[in-house]
Wavefront OBJ file of the C-alpha trace (Angstrom):
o trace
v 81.065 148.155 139.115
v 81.679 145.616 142.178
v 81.574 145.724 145.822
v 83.943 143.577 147.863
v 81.605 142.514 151.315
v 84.451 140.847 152.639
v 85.819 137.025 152.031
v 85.649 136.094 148.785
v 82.149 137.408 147.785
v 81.934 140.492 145.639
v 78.448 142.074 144.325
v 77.282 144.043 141.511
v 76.655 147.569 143.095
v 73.673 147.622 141.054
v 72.176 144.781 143.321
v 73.048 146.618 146.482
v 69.747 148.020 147.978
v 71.151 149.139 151.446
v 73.603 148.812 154.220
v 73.212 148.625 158.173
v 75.499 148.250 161.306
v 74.477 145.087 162.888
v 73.152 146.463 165.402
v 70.092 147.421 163.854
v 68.816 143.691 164.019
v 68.641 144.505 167.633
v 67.191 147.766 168.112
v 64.584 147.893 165.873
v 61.717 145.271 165.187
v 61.010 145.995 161.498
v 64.856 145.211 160.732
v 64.733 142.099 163.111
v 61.473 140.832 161.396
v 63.122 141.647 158.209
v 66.003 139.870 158.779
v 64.056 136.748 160.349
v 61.636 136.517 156.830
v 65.082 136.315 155.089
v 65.724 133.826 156.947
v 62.940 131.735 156.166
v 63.386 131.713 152.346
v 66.732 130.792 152.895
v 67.823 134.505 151.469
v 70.390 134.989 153.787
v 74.110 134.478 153.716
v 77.019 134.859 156.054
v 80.215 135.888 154.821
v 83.280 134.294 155.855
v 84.172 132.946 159.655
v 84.525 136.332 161.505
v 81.676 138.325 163.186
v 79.523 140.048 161.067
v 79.550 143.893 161.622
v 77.331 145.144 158.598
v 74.086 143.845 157.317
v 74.110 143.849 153.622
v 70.524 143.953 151.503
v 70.656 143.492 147.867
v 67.847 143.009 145.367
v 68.201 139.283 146.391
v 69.977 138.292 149.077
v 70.593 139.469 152.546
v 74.490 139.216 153.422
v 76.106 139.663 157.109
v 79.530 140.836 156.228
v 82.723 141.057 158.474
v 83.526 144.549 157.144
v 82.254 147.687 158.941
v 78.965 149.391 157.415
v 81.073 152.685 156.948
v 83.822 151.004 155.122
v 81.312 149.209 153.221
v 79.296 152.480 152.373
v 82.527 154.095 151.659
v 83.426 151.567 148.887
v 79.838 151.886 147.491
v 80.572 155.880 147.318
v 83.672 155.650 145.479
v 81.867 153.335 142.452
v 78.744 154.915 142.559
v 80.557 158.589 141.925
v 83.162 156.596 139.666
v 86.194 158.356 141.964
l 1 2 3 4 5 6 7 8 9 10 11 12 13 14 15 16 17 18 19 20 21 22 23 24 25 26 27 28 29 30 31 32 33 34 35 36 37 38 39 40 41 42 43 44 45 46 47 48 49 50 51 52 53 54 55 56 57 58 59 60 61 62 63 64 65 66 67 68 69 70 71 72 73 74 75 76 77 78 79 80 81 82 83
């Protein structure tokens, strides 16, 4: 199955690893240094021209997405349980 993170960029939901609020880049340093090694190998991707509201981690990439973590986790729910 596939997981629409907004724009035109859709992922396998095998590939998904995990899903955040944005916010977690600023409140906690593991996520922030996470983020900022992504960074560095050029592993990171925004999606589309709006501000990003979730932080998307797959197997490979890390994506900022302009759809909501809970909608986001929602549509990962409904393929995962095939509902």
């Amino acid at each position: 199955m596939y997981i629409h993170l907004g724009g035109e960029k859709i992922i396998r939901s095998s590939e998904l690893v995990a899903i955040f609020d944005v916010s977690i880049e600023k409140s906690s340093r593991i996520s922030k240094q996470f983020v900022s090694a992504a960074k560095e190998n050029k592993k990171v991707e925004s999606i589309g021209e709006e501000e990003a509201k979730s932080i998307v981690v797959t197997k490979s990439v890390v994506y900022y997405s302009p759809i909501s973590s809970a909608t986001l986790k929602k549509r990962s729910k409904t393929f995962s349980t095939g509902l």
